[in-house]
LUMKOL-161771 format. One line per 5 residues: number of its first residue (from 0); their letters; for each residue x, y, z of C-alpha. Coordinates in steps of 0.05 Angstrom, whole numbers, plus 5000, padded with zeros to 4 digits. Example, Ala and Ser with C-alpha at 12.3 -4.5 7.8 and 13.67 -1.06 7.14 Angstrom:
0) as) 5246:4910:5156  5273:4979:5143 .
***
This chain:
0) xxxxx) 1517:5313:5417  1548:5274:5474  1562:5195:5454  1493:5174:5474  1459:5218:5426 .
5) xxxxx) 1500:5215:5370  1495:5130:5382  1425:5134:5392  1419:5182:5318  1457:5133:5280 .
10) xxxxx) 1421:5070:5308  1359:5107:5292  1379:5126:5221  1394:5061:5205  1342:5037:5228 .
15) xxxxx) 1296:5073:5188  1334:5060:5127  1321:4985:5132  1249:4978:5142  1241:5024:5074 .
20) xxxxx) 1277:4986:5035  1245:4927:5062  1181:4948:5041  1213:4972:4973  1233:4907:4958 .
25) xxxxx) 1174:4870:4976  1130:4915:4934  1172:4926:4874  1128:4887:4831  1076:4936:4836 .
30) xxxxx) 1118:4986:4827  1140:5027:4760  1212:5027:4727  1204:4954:4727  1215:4935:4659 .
35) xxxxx) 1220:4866:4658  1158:4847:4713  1205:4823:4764  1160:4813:4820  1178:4821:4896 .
40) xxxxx) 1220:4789:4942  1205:4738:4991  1204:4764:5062  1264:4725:5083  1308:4745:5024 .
45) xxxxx) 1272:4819:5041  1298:4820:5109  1374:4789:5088  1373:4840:5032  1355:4898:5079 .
50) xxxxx) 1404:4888:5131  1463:4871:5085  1452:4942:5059  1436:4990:5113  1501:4957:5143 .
55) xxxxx) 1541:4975:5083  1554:4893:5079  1523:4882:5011  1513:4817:5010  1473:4795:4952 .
60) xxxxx) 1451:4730:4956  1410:4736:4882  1435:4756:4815  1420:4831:4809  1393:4824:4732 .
65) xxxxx) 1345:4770:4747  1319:4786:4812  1309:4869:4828  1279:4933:4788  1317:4995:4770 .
70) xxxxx) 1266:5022:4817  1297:4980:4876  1374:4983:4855  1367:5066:4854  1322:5085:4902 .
75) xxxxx) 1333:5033:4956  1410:5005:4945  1442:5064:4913  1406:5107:4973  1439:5060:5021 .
80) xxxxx) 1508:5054:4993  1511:5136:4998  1473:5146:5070  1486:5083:5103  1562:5088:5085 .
85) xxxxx) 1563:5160:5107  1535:5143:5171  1592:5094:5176  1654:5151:5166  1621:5199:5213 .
90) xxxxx) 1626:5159:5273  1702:5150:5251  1689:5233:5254  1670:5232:5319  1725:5184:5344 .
95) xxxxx) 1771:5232:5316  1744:5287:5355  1758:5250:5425  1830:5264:5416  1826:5330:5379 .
100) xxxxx) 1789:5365:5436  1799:5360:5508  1745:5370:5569  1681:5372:5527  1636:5326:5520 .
105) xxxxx) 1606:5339:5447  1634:5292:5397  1592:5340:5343  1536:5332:5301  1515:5262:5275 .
110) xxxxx) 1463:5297:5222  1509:5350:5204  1568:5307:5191  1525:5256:5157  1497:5316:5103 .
115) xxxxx) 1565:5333:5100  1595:5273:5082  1552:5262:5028  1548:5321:4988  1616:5343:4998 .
120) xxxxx) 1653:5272:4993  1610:5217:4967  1565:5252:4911  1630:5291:4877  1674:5234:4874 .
125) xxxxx) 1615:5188:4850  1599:5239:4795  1669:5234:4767  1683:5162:4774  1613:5157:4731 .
130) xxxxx) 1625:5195:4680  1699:5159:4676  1661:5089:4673  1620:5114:4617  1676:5135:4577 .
135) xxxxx) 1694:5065:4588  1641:5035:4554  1601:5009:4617  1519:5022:4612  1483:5075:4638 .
140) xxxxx) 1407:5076:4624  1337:5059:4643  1313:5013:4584  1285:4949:4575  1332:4887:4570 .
145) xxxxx) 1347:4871:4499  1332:4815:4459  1389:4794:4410  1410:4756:4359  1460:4718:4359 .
150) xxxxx) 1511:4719:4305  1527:4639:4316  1474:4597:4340  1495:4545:4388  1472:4476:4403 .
155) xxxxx) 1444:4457:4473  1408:4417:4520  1379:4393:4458  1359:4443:4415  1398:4506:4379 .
160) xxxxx) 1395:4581:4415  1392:4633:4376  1372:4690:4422  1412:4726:4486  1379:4772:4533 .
165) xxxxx) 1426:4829:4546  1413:4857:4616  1411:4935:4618  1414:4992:4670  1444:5047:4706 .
170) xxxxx) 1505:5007:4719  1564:5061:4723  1530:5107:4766  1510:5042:4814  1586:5012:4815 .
175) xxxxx) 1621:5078:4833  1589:5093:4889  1591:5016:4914  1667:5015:4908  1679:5081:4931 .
180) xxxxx) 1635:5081:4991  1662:5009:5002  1604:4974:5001  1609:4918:4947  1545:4907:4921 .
185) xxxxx) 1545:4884:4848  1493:4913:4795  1501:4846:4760  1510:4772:4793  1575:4766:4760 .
190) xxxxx) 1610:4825:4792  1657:4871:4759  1674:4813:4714  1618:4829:4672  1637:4870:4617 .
195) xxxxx) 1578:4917:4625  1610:4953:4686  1679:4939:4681  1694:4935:4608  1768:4949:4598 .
200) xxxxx) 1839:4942:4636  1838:5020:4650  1761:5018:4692  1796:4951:4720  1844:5000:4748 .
205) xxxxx) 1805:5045:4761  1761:5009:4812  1830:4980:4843  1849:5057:4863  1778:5079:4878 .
210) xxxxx) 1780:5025:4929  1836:5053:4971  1819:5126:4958  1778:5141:5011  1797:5103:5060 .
215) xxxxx) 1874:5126:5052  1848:5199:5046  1811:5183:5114  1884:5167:5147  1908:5225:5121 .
220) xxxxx) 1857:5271:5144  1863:5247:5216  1932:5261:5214  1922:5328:5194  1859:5342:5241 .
225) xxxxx) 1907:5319:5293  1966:5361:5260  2015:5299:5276  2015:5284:5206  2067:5234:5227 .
230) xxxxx) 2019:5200:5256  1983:5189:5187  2049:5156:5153  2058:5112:5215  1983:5082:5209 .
235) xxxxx) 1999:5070:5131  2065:5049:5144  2036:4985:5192  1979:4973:5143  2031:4968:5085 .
240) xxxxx) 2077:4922:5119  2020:4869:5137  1987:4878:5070  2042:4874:5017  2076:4808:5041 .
245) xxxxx) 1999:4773:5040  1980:4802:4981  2041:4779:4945  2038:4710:4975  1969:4709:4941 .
250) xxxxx) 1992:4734:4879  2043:4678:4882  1995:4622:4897  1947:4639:4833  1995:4650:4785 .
255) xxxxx) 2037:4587:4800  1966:4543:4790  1935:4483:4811  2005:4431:4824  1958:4373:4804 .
260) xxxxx) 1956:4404:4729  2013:4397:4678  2056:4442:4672  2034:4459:4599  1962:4482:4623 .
265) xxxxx) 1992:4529:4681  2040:4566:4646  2014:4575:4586  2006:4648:4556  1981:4681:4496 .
270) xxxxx) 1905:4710:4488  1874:4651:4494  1920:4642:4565  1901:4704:4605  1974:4702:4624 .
275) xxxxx) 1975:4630:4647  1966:4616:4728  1900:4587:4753  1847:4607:4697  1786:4571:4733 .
280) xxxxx) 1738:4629:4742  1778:4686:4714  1770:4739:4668  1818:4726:4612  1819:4797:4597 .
285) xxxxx) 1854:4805:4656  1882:4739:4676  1896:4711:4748  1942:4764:4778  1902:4825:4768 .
290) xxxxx) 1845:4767:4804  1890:4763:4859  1903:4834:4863  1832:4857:4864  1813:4809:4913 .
295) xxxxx) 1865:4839:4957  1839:4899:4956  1771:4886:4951  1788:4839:5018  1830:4886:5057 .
300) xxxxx) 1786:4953:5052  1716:4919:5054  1694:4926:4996  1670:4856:4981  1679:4867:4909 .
305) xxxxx) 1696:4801:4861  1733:4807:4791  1737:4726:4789  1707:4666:4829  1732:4670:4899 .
310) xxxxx) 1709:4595:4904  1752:4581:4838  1815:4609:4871  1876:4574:4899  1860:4558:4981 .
315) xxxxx) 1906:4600:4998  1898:4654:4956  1821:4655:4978  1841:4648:5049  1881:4705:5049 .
320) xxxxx) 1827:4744:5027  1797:4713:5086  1848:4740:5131  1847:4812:5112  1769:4803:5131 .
325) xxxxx) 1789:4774:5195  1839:4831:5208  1775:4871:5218  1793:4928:5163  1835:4952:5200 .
330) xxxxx) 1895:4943:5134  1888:5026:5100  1832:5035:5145  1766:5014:5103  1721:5061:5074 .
335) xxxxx) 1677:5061:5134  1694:5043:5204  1764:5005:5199  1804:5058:5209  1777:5071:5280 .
340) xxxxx) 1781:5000:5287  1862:5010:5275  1858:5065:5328  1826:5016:5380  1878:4970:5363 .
345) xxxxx) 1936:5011:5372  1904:5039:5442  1905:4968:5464  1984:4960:5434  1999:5018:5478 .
350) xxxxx) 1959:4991:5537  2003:4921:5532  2060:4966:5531  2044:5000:5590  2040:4941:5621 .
355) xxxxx) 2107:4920:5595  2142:4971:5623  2106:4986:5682  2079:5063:5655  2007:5087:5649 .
360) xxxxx) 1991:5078:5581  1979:5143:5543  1953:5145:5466  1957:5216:5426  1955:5257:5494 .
365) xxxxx) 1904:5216:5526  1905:5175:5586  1873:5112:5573  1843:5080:5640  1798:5022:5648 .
370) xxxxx) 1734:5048:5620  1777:5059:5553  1802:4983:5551  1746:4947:5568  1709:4984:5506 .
375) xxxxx) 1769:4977:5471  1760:4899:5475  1687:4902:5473  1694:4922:5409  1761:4876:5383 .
380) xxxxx) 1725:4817:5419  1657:4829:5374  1677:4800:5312  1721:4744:5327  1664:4709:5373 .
385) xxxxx) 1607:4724:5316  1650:4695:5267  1672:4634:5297  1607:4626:5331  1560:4626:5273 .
390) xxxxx) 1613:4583:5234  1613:4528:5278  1535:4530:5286  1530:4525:5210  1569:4470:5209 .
395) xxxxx) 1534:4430:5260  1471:4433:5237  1433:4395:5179  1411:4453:5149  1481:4490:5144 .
400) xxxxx) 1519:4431:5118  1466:4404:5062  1482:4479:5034  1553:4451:5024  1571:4432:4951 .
405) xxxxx) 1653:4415:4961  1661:4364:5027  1722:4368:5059  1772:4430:5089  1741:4468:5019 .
410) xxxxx) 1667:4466:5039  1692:4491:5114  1726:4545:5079  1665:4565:5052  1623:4575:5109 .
415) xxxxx) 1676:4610:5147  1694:4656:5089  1608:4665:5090  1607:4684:5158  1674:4729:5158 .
420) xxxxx) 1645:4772:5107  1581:4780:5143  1602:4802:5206  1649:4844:5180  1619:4875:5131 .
425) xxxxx) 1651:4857:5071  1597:4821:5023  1642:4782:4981  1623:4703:4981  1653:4630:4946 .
430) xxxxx) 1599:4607:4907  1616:4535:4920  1565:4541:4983  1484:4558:4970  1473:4621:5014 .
435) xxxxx) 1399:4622:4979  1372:4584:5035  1317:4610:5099  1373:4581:5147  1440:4621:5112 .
440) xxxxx) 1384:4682:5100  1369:4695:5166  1436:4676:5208  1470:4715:5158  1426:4777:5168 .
445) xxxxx) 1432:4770:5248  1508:4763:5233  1515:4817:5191  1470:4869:5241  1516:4848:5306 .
450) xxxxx) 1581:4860:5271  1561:4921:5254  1528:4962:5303  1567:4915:5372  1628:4937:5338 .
455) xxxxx) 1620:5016:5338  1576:5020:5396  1634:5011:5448  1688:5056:5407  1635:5117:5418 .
460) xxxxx) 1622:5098:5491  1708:5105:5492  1704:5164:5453  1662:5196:5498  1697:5187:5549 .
465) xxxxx) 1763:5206:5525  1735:5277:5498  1723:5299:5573  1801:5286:5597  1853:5328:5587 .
470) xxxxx) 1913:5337:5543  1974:5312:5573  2053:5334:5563  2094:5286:5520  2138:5256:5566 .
475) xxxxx) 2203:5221:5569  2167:5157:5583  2111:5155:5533  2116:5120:5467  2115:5163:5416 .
480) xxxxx) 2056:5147:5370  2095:5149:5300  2159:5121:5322  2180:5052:5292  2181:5014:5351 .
485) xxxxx) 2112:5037:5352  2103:5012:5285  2135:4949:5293  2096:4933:5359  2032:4948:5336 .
490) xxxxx) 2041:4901:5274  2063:4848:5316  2006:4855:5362  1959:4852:5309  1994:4789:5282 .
495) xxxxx) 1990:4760:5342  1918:4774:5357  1904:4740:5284  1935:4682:5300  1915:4670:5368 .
500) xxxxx) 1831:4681:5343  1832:4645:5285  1894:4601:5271  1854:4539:5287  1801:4548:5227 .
505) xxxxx) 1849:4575:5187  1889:4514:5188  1819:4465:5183  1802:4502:5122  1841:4538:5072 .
510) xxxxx) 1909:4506:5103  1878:4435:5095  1854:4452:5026  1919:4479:5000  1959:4412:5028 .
515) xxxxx) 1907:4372:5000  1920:4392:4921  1998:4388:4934  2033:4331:4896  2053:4276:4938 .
520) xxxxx) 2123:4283:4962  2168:4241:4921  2215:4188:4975  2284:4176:4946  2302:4103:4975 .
***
């Protein structure tokens, strides 16, 4: 298939993968393997629920226990988190190809590489991480929820409860195929803080690694397709250097705590303590830094996972989450589409460098020409102008505001973190801002469906084009693709992209929230 076809096959896949599931969802009521009569869902939350899946976003703006069948988790989200992911590596695929072969004009097969990429890479590894879940002690069946008694009965609201509903499902074989495929949709409204799907340290580290696995096997594998596995270590060496000095920073904000507590509530320890640090919203099983840590990676390769409150987090903790969003997946590539988002990137570091030095700028043996840059910014420009966009829509109108709970730089925070995550892709939220709403529904689903498909659109259009030139000599004059000047520049340039887009909101909203909780300086006279 040229670039037209194999665009026009996965626009049309999609797009017959959300219209099913829309009609699932709205009909699910009637439906069987409905155990507890959940009936269906309104046509606005239909459509949001839809388009956050077939775009691998995952969005969930409902608890999963009280709102959908197994009926609707398996055969309509499960579906999508294997297909509509898989549809999402193979145009990675097919960007590959542009620089593997010369004057053609097939970039392959989007069928083929979409059976492919399921049987071969999605259903084995799923297999394994479910039966490794299991082991765990997370749940895996199709029976009704179950009515409990409770060993102490409590007092509230005025009278004593004595029962618990206990939620139930095919919950491992649901979260390994979310995290893996890097799509972040949670069987239960709490995440993989619920004991259920994530019940000990060893699955908590397990999801951690089976976050990165794919999309550092992906880097890997395009090193070696290209056989310039240097290549490979250079891309992972510029997504490690931006990565590890945020995600520490983060680490370091949670675990000091909120500055207006005492210091006897931050750094306390013991089992009661979950290792002291900022304990609003955590999981004391693990504490705050293994919060901060999953964030980061849930953040950074678009998963969209949450092991803790986002909303609960330090500002700038939660804004660095933000930032990895805003980085466009491009830190270890993403499970899906960031790594070819990291390639268009570096063609545009090479382009500036061209233009430094007065050279025609040449990327893994290809020329790149005008064609190849204006995709190239098509598709950089995409997300930064839907996020800030929507954001500042939201915020000027009635209905986006009176969905703010926390005024100030924290409820700002909010609706830029919501809109980051839709547009690209991610699906984690901060639950300090109601999403549940016809007005966050719909602009959310719009938001979610441009960042997806306006994003890869242009990069096949450039690969297309590239695939027809021809292989050129390395030269004396070209930079060398895994050199670390190469490195260095293209992690500058990606700094400096950050910075320039969204600096300015950054520093209205988690920037204004972090100064706002620091103790007031203390004037010596």
């Amino acid at each position: 298939m040229d670039w037209k076809r194999y665009a026009l096959s996965f626009l049309g896949f999609n797009g017959l993968g959300a219209p099913s599931l829309y009609v699932l969802l709205r009909w699910q009521g009637a439906l069987p393997f409905n155990p507890e009569h959940f009936a269906g869902m309104s046509p606005i939350m239909a459509f949001n629920t839809a388009a956050s899946f077939v775009t691998t976003t995952n969005l969930q703006d409902y608890g999963g226990e009280s709102t959908l069948s197994y009926l609707s988790k398996a055969a309509g989200l499960a579906q999508q988190n294997f297909l509509a992911a898989a549809s999402g590596v193979v145009t990675l695929l097919a960007v590959a190809r542009a620089f593997m072969r010369s004057e053609r004009r097939g970039l392959g097969n989007f069928w083929v590489d979409t059976t492919r990429t399921v049987l071969y890479l999605f259903l084995p590894l799923a297999a394994i991480f479910t039966v490794f879940y299991i082991q765990q002690g997370a749940i895996e069946n199709w029976v009704a929820y179950v009515h409990a008694d409770l060993i102490q009965p409590f007092w509230h609201d005025g009278h004593w409860i004595r029962h618990q509903v206990l939620a139930m499902g095919p919950a491992a074989s649901q979260e390994a195929i979310t995290i893996l495929a890097g799509d972040g949709g949670a069987f239960f409204n709490a995440g993989v803080a619920h004991p259920f799907v994530n019940p000990t340290p060893l699955s908590n580290l397990g999801q951690m690694v089976s976050f990165l696995l794919i999309p550092t096997a992906l880097i890997f594998w395009f090193g070696r397709a290209l056989r310039r596995p240097r290549v490979a270590w250079a891309i992972l060496a510029c997504t490690t250097l931006l990565w590890l000095p945020l995600a520490v920073t983060s680490e370091a904000a949670d675990l000091v705590s909120n500055p207006q507590f005492p210091p006897s509530v931050s750094r306390a320890s013991g089992p009661d303590a979950g290792g002291g640090g900022n304990l609003e919203g955590v999981d004391l099983r693990f504490g705050s830094g293994a919060c901060a840590l999953f964030g980061s990676l849930a953040a950074t390769t678009g998963a969209g996972m949450s092991g803790c409150a986002y909303d609960s987090m330090m500002p700038l903790s939660s804004g660095i989450n933000m930032v990895f969003m805003q980085l466009g997946e491009l830190l270890f590539g993403g499970a899906r589409v960031g790594l070819e988002s990291f390639l268009a990137t570096m063609i545009f570091a090479v382009f500036l460098a061209g233009l430094m030095t007065g050279r025609s700028p040449v990327f893994l043996a290809k020329k790149i020409e005008a064609f190849e840059i204006k995709m190239v910014a098509l598709s950089l420009l995409v997300m930064p102008v839907l996020v800030l966009l929507t954001t500042a829509f939201a915020v000027s109108v009635p209905d986006g505001r009176a969905a703010v709970f926390n005024p100030g730089p924290q409820g700002f925070s909010e609706v830029l973190y919501e809109f980051t995550s839709a547009v690209n892709n991610n699906g984690s939220d901060m639950g300090g801002l109601n999403v549940n709403t016809t007005f966050y529904n719909a602009l959310s689903a719009m938001a979610m469906l441009f960042g997806r498909y306006f994003g890869i659109l242009p990069l096949l259009a450039m690969a297309g084009s590239l695939i027809q030139k021809k292989r050129l000599p390395q030269g004396a004059g070209i930079l060398r693709e895994s050199s670390v000047l190469m490195i260095l520049f293209v992690t500058f340039v990606i700094v400096v992209l950050g910075a320039i887009t969204f600096l300015p909101a950054f520093a209205l909203g988690p920037l204004a929230a972090q100064w706002a909780i620091l103790p007031p300086p203390q004037l010596q006279w």
